[in-house]
C-alpha positions as CSV (number, residue, x, y, z in Angstrom):
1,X,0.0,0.0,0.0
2,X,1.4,3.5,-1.0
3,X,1.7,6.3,1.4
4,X,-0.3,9.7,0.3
5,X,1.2,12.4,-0.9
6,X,1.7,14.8,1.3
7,X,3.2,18.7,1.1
8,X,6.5,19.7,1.9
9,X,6.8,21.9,4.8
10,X,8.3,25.2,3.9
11,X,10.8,25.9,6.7
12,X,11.7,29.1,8.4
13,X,15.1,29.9,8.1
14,X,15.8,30.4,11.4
15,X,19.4,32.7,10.7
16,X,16.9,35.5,9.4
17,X,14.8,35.5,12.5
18,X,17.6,36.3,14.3
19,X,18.7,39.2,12.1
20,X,15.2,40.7,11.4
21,X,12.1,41.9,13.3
22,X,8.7,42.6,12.2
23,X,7.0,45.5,13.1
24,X,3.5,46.5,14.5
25,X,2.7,47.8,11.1
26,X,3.8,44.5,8.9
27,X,7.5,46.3,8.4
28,X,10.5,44.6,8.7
29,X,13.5,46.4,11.0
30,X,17.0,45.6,10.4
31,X,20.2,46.5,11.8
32,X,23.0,48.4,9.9
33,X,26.4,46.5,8.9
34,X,29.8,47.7,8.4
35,X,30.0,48.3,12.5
36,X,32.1,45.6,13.6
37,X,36.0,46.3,12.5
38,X,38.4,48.5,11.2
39,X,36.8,51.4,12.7
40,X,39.1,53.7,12.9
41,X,39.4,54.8,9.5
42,X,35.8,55.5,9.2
43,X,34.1,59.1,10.2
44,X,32.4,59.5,13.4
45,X,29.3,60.7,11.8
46,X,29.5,57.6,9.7
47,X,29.5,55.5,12.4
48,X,27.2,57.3,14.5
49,X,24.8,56.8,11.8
50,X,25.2,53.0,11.6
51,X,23.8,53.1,15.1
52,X,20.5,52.4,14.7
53,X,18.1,50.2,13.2
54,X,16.4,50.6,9.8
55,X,12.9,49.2,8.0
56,X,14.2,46.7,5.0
57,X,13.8,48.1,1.6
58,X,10.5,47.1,-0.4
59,X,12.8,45.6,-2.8
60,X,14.0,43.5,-0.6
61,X,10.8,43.2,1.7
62,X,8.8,40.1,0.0
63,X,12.0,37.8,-0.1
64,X,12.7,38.6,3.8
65,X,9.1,38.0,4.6
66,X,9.2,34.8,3.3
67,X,12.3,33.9,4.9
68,X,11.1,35.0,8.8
69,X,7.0,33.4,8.1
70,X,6.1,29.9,7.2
């Protein structure tokens, strides 16, 4: 007797969970790179503004979405 066909479960991948948050309002917030090393050659305003966090770009908005729901 054959087993039924069943769907594959689309996994979350779990990396991009870690990196990204969603928002109340169905954004997605991420944090700025370039922060880690070699720091001293970069401005202070530079790194002042790679403080914060950021909302992904809408180019870039469907493929995270898929990556953090399933």
């Amino acid at each position: 007797m054959r087993k039924p066909k069943t769907k594959i479960k689309k996994k979350t991948k779990r990396a991009a969970v870690a990196r990204f948050k969603l928002t109340a309002n169905g954004k997605i917030k991420r944090n700025h790179s370039m922060k880690r090393h070699i720091l001293t050659k970069k401005a202070k305003s530079r790194k002042r503004k790679l403080r914060g966090s950021t909302i992904v770009s809408k180019a870039d908005h469907a493929n995270v979405k898929a990556m953090i729901t399933s």
